[in-house]
C-alpha positions as CSV (number, residue, x, y, z in Angstrom):
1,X,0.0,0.0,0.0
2,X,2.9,2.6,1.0
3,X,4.6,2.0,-2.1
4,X,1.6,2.7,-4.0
5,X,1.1,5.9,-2.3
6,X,4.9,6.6,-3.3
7,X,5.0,5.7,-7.0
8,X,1.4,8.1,-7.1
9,X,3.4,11.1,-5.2
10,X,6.1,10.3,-7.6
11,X,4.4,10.5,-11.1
12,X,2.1,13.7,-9.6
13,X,5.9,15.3,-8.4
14,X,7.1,14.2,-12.0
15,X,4.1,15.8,-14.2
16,X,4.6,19.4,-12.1
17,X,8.3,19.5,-14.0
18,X,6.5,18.6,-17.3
19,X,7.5,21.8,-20.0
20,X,4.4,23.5,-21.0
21,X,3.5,23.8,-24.9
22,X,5.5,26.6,-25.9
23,X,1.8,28.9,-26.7
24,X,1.2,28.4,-22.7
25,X,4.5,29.6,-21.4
26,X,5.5,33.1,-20.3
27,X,7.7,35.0,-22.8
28,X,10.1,36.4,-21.0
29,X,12.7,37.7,-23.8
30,X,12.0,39.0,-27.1
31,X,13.7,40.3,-30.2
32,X,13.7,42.9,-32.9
33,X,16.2,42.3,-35.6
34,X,15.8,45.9,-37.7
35,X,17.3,45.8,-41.1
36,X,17.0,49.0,-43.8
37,X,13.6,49.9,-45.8
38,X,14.9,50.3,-49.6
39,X,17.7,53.3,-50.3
40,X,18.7,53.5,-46.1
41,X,20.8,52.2,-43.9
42,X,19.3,51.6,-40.3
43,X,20.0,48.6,-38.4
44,X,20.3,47.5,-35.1
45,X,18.9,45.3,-32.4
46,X,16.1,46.0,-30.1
47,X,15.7,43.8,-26.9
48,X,12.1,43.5,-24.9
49,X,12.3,42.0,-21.6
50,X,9.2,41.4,-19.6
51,X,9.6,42.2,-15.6
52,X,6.5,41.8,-13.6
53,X,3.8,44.8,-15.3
54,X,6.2,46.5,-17.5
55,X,8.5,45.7,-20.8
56,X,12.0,46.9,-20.3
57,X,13.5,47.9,-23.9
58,X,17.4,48.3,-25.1
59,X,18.1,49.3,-28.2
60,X,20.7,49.7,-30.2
61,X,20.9,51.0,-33.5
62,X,23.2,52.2,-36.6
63,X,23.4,54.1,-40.0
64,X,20.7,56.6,-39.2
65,X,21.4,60.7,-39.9
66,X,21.9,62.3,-37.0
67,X,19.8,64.0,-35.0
68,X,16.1,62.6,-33.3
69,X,14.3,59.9,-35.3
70,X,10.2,58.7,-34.0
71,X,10.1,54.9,-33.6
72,X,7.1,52.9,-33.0
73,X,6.0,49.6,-32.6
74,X,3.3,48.8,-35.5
75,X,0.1,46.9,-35.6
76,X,1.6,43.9,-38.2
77,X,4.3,41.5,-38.1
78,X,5.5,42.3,-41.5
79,X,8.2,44.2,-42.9
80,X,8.0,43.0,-46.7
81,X,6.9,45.8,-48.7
82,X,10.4,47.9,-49.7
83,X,9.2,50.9,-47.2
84,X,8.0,48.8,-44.5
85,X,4.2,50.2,-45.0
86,X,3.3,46.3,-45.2
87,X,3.5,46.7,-41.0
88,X,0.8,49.0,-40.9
89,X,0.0,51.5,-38.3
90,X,0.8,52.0,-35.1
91,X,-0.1,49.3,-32.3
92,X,-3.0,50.8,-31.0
93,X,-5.6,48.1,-28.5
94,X,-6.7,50.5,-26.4
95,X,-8.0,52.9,-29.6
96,X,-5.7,55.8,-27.8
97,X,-4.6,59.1,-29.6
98,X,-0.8,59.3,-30.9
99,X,1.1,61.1,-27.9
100,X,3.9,61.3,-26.2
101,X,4.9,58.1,-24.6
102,X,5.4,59.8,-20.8
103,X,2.2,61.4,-21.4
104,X,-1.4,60.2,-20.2
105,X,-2.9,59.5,-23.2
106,X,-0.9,57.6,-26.4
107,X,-0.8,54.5,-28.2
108,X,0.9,50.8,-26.4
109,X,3.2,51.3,-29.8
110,X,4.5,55.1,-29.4
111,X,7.8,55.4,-27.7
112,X,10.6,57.8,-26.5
113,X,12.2,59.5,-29.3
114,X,16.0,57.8,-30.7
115,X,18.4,60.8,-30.0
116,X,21.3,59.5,-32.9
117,X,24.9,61.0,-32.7
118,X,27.3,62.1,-35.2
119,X,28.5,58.9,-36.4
120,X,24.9,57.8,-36.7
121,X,24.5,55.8,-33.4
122,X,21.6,55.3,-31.1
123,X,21.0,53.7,-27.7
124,X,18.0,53.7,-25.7
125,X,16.9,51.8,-22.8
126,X,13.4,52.1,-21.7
127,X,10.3,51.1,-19.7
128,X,6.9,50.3,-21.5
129,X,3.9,49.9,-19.4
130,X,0.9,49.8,-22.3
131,X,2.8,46.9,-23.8
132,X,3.1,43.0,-22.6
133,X,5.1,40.2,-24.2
134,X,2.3,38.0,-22.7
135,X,-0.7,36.5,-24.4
136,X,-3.5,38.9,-25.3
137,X,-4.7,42.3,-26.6
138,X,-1.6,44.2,-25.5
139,X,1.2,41.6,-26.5
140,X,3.6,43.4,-28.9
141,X,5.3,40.0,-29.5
142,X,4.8,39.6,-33.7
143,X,4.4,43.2,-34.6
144,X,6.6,45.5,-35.9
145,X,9.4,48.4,-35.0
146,X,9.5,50.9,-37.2
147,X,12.4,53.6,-37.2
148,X,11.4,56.7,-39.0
149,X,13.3,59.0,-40.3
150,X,12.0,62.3,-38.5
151,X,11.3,63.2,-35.1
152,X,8.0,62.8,-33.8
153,X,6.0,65.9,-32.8
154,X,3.7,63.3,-30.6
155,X,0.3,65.7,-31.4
156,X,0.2,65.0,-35.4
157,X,-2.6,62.2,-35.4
158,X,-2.4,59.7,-36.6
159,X,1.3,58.3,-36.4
160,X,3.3,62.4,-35.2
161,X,4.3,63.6,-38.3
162,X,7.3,61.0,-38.3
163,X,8.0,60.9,-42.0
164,X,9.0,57.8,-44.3
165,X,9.7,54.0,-42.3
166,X,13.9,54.0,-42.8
167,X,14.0,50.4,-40.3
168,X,11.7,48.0,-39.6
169,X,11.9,44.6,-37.5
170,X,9.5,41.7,-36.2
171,X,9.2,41.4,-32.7
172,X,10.2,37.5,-32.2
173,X,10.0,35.7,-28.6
174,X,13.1,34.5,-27.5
């Protein structure tokens, strides 16, 4: 009888360690890879990390002109069309205006402005709290980043006056 009630403790103990299907488990990492729209140059690597209610974001990026340059995170997961207008609009669930990021009122995709140097160079680490990399209306994982090639004015509705899509990535779980 005891060892009965030992083998049972022992497959129950077993099937908690079991890996869940990889659509149930809790992204915790996820990627951008941004390569140029036609006739540009901007590349880089954006990383979104999910810690408890917020996204954490570090990116890096290259071959942009210097100066301040919008980027977004848009609605679709594809950057196929030659100015990256294939990833649509921006990532907007909650049906928010376009606004400043730090401000009330904007959409899960807006975010802080790229500040590039001289030799073309931009790093940014951020905190997102509109956006998840879990399952469900607000998950950014399989959209877009789009790097634009003006600064946004974050009032212009609806995407701040950003000008023409120089970058674009898919967000991919890690």
């Amino acid at each position: 009888m005891m060892t009965k009630l030992f083998a049972g403790i022992a497959v129950i103990a077993l099937a908690g360690c079991s890996v869940l299907p990889t659509s149930m488990q809790e992204t915790k990492k996820a990627t951008a890879q941004i390569e140029p729209t036609a006739g540009n140059t901007a590349r880089g690597t954006i990383v979104f990390t999910q810690e408890a209610d917020k996204v954490l974001v570090d990116a890096t990026l290259v071959g942009l002109t210097p100066g301040q340059h919008a980027f977004h995170i848009h609605e679709k997961g594809d950057c196929s069309a030659p100015d990256a207008t294939s990833a649509g609009g921006h990532f907007n669930p909650d049906s928010k205006p376009h606004g400043d990021p730090f401000g009330t009122a904007h959409h899960a995709g807006d975010m802080p402005m790229l500040n590039v140097d001289a030799a073309g160079k931009a790093k940014l680490y951020f905190e997102m709290k509109a956006a998840t990399l879990q399952p469900g209306d607000n998950s950014i994982v399989g959209k877009a980043v789009v790097i634009h090639q003006k600064a946004d004015d974050f009032s212009a509705q609806p995407a701040g006056n950003a000008g023409a899509r120089v970058g674009c990535g898919v967000i991919v779980a890690n």
